[in-house]
Steps between C-alpha positions, in 0.01 A plus 500: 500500500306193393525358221106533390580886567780470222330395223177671528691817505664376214225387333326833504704645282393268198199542272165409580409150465250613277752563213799257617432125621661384837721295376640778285477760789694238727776476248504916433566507867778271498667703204469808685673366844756295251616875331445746831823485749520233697336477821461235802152541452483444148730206494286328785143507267700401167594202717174368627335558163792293387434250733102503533547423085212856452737572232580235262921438409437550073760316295635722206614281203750619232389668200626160270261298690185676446243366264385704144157478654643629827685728319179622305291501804759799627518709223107516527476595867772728465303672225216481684635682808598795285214513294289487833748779657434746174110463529488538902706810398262605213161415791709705725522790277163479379349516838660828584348643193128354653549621814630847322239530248215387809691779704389766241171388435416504904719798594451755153551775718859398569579483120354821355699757421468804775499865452589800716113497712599124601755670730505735785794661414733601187749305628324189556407523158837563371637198708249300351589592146887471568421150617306377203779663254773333695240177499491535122883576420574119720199349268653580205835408630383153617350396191818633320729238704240245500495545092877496476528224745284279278625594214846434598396145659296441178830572279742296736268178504529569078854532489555193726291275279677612169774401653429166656369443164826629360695269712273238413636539083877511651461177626322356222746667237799419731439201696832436643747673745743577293265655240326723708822597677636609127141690402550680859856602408458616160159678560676679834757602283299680246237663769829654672600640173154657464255272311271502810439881405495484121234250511266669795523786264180355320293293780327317235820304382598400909155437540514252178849377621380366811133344343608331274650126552777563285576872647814371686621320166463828366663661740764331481592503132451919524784494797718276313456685161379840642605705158323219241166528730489842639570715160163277388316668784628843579698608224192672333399770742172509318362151574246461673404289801279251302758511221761407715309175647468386150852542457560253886188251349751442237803497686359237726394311215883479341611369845237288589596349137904468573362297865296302312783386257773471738251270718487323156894444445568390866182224507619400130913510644345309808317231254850503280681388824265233603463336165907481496493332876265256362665413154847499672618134375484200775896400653632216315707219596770298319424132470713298262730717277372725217197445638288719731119411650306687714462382817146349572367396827482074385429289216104582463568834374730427208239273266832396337695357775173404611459314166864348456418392874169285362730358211761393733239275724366327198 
């Protein structure tokens, strides 16, 4: 087979140039031989492409060496392309429902209801109503799934951004390894006794735990101390929802009090121990006995000696 054969059967099975450039179309066929089994025939055109230099070598350069604007320039065309994929999928959509709606207005006769004189026979007509019940019943059942499909993907997409954002107020409350690795441990501990559930009992105080910036703060302090914090919210079983997020507004306000002051004593500790470093006396050495100098780097530094020196010369 030659090798012009080759790749204009290949190159049928791309899109039309119309919607793909040739360059583009020249690489999709080269992807497409590169991930279908290997074949003499195959190999052969990757090679002359390779060597008539159609297909330009690209050099890929680590992520670290990439420029912000290079970097920004990505993030748009990336958001482009799926912004651009949603609305061809929107047009698409929207053209079946032209073509539908132009479908009824040319063919009415297909869409009105028929009775038993639009049949020859009683059993044509029952076929035809069994058909548009059973029609009906998959309607119904189609925009059920497509309703609890979106509602599930709408609830999912939710949960995973309160919880990036959650993750988000870990790291800023515990920046380091070792504290996140302790808030993990205690806050494990406590959903494996059971917290998990006592708090999901009112979805109004997880929801408020996982807004709010201090929510892990406070969700720590009610694992640690679960009988101080939890008798405050569910030891009257007639409180109410509302009253009950009044009662975590001023929970989080105690703790976010007792961070504030410790972050107080350990940047006032911190200041204590660099003022001693700095006051901490300069090493002295012994000169003549009884008598101790500090050491200084020559004569013009000590006006005295510098002084007595003067004296001396006159």
């Amino acid at each position: 087979m030659a090798l012009e054969d080759i790749k204009d059967e290949n190159v049928s099975s791309v899109e039309p140039a119309s919607e793909m450039s040739s360059e583009h179309a020249d690489e999709k066929v080269v992807n497409e031989e590169s991930v279908a089994a290997p074949s003499e025939e195959t190999t052969e055109v990757v090679k002359n492409e390779d060597i008539k230099g159609d297909i330009p070598n690209k050099v890929v350069k680590p992520i670290n060496q990439y420029s912000d604007l290079e970097k920004a320039q990505y993030s748009f065309h990336k958001q482009f392309a799926k912004q651009n994929k949603k609305h061809a999928e929107e047009m698409a959509e929207m053209r079946k429902l032209v073509e539908s709606l132009q479908d009824k207005i040319n063919n009415p006769d297909k869409y009105r209801p028929k009775y038993r004189d639009d049949f020859n026979t009683a059993d044509e007509y029952i076929d035809y109503r069994s058909e548009q019940k059973f029609n009906k019943l998959m309607e119904e059942q189609r925009a059920k799934e497509e309703k609890a499909a979106k509602e599930k993907s709408d609830f999912d997409a939710m949960t995973n951004y309160y919880r990036e954002r959650a993750q988000k107020h870990i790291n800023t409350l515990y920046p380091t390894d070792e504290a996140k690795a302790h808030y993990k441990e205690v806050v494990d501990k406590a959903f494996s006794e059971g917290l998990g559930d006592l708090l999901d009992k009112d979805e109004n105080v997880s929801n408020f735990l996982m807004r709010r910036p201090y929510g892990p703060a406070i969700l720590m302090a009610i694992a640690e101390s679960p009988n101080e914090y939890l008798d405050r919210l569910y030891s009257d079983p007639y409180m109410s929802s509302s009253d009950r997020i009044e009662e975590l507004r001023d929970i989080e306000h105690e703790i976010v009090n007792k961070l504030e002051q410790a972050k107080k004593e350990e940047q006032l500790k911190l200041e204590q121990t660099k003022t001693e470093v700095v006051n901490q006396e300069q090493p002295k050495v012994v000169g003549k006995p009884g008598i101790s100098t500090q050491t200084k780097r020559n004569i013009w530094d000590d006006e005295k000696a510098l002084n007595a020196f003067l004296d001396a010369r006159r």
